[in-house]
N, C-alpha and C positions, 0 to 999 in steps of 0.2 A: 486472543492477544496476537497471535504470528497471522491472522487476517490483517490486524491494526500494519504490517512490514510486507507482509504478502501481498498484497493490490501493489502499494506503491512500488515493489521490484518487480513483480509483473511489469507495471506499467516504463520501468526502466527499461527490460530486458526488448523490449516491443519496441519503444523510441532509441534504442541502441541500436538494434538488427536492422531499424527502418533506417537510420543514417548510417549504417556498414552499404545496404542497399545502394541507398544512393551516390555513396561517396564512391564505390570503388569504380580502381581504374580496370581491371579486367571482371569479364560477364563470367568465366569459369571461375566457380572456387577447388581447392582441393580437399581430398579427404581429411587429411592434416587438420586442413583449416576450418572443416566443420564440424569436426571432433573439439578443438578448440572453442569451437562458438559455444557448442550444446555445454563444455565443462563451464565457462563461464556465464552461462546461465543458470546452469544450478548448480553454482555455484551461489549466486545471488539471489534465487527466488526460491533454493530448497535449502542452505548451508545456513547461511546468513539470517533466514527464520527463527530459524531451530536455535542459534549465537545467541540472539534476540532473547528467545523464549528464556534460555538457560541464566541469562542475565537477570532475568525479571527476581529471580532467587533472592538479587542483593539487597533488592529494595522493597520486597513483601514484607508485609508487616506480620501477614499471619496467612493460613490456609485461603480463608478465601471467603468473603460474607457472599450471607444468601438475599436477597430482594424479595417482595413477596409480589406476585407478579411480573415478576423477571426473569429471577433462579439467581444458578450464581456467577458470582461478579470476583475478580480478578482483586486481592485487599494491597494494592501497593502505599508505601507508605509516601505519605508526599510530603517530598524534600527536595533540593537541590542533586542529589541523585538520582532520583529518580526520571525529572527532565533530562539528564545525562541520558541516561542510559534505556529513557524508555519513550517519552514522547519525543522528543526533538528527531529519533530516527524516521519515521514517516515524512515529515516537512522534508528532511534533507535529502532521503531519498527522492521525495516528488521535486525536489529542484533539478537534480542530475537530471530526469525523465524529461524534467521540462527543459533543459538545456539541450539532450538529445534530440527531442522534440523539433525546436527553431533550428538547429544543425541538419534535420531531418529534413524539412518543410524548403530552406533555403537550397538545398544541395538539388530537389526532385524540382524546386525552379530553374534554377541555373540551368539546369541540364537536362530537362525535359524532353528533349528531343532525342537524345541518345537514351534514355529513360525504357523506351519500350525493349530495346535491345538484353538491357540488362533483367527484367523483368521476364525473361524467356529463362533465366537461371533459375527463377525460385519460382518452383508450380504453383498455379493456384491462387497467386498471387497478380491482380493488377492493379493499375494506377488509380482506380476508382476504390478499392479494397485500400491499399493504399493511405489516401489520405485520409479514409475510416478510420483507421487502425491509428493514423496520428491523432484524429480527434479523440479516440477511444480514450487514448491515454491521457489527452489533455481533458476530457469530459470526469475525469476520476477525482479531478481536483483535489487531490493528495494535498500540495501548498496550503489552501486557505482551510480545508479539512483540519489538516496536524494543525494548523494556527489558532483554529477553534475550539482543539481541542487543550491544548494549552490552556488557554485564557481559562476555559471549563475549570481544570482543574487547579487553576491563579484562582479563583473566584470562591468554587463552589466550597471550599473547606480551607483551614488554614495552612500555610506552609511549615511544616516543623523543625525543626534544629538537626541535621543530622549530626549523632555522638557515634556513633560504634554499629557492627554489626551485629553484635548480639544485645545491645539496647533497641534494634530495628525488630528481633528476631524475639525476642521477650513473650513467651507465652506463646511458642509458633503457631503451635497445633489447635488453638482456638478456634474456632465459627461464628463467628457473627450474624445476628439475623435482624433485619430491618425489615419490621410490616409496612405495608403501600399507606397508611394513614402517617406515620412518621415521617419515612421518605420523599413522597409528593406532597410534604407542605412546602422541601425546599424548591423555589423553582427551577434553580439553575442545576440541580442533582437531575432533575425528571430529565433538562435536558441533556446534559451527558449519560443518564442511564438510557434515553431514548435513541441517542445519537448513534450510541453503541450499537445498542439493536437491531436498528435497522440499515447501517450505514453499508455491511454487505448485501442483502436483497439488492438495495438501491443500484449498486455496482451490477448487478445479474441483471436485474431493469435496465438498466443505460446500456451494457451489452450487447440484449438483447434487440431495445430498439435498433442500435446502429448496424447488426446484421441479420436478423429477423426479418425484419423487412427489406433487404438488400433483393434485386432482381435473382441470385444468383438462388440466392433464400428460397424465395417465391418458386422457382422452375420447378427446384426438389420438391415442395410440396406437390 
């Protein structure tokens, strides 16, 4: 579940720093100021996880079914809080990323040419890395992901009424277990149970492609 908010502030924290990059007027930063950076960073992709995770509490319905050929899976209860407080945060974070993003993307054109200069501040770093690092994030497609995953969960089961917390919380300590002959008759379960599974690899895939094989990549080998 904090993978489901993890990628997409990853992918904020990345498209922020890349338009701090570009946008700023002096090439030195200060101590100050990078002590700042690193807290609002994890601020976002360690604090705000874990927020995440501790909220998932309100709207679990019970411990947590098993899948058989899966293992186990997350029993949130689906209601109108739960899109609150659980899916809607990956979509809205990949909006911000993706607004950092075109803020990103527009500022390293304008100003391309002063570009290399600033680019001597932060090691390791250039303009070919660069606009990697902006596809990277725009490659993670957070936006139509969380929108998928939505609909998934509009579709694949009903929406229930929410009354109370402890009518959510009724019989917490339960297990549920679904064999793979029940489960995969639904179609659309196999695909948010699949979706889940392999939606991080896929993220370590695309990654990889885009610096794996980067020149830089290649020498070290």
């Amino acid at each position: 579940m904090g993978a489901s908010v993890g990628i997409p502030a990853v992918a904020l924290c990345i498209t922020r720093r890349l338009y701090q990059i570009a946008s700023v007027k002096t090439v030195s930063i200060s101590q100050s100021g990078k002590r700042r950076a690193a807290l609002i960073d994890a601020l976002i992709c360690v604090l705000f996880p874990l927020v995440y995770i501790a909220l998932q509490y309100i709207v679990q319905g019970h411990r947590f079914n098993i899948y058989e050929q899966i293992g186990c899976y997350p029993a949130l209860y689906n209601s109108l809080p739960m899109y609150l407080l659980s899916t809607m945060c990956p979509p809205l974070l990949g909006l911000v990323a993706a607004a950092y993003g075109v803020l990103a993307l527009r500022a390293f054109l304008r100003r391309h040419a002063a570009y290399a200069q600033r680019l001597s501040a932060s090691p390791g770093l250039t303009a070919s890395r660069y606009l990697r690092l902006i596809a990277l994030a725009s490659t993670l497609l957070t936006v139509p992901l969380g929108a998928l995953a939505i609909y998934l969960n509009l579709t694949a089961s009903l929406v229930g009424p929410w009354r109370s917390l402890a009518d959510t919380h009724f019989m917490f300590r339960r297990v549920e277990q679904f064999p793979a002959i029940l489960w995969r008759g639904n179609h659309l379960l196999v695909i948010a149970l699949e979706f889940t599974r392999w939606a991080s690899p896929a993220c370590a895939l695309i990654f990889f492609g885009f610096f794996g094989f980067a020149v830089e990549a290649r020498r070290s080998h």
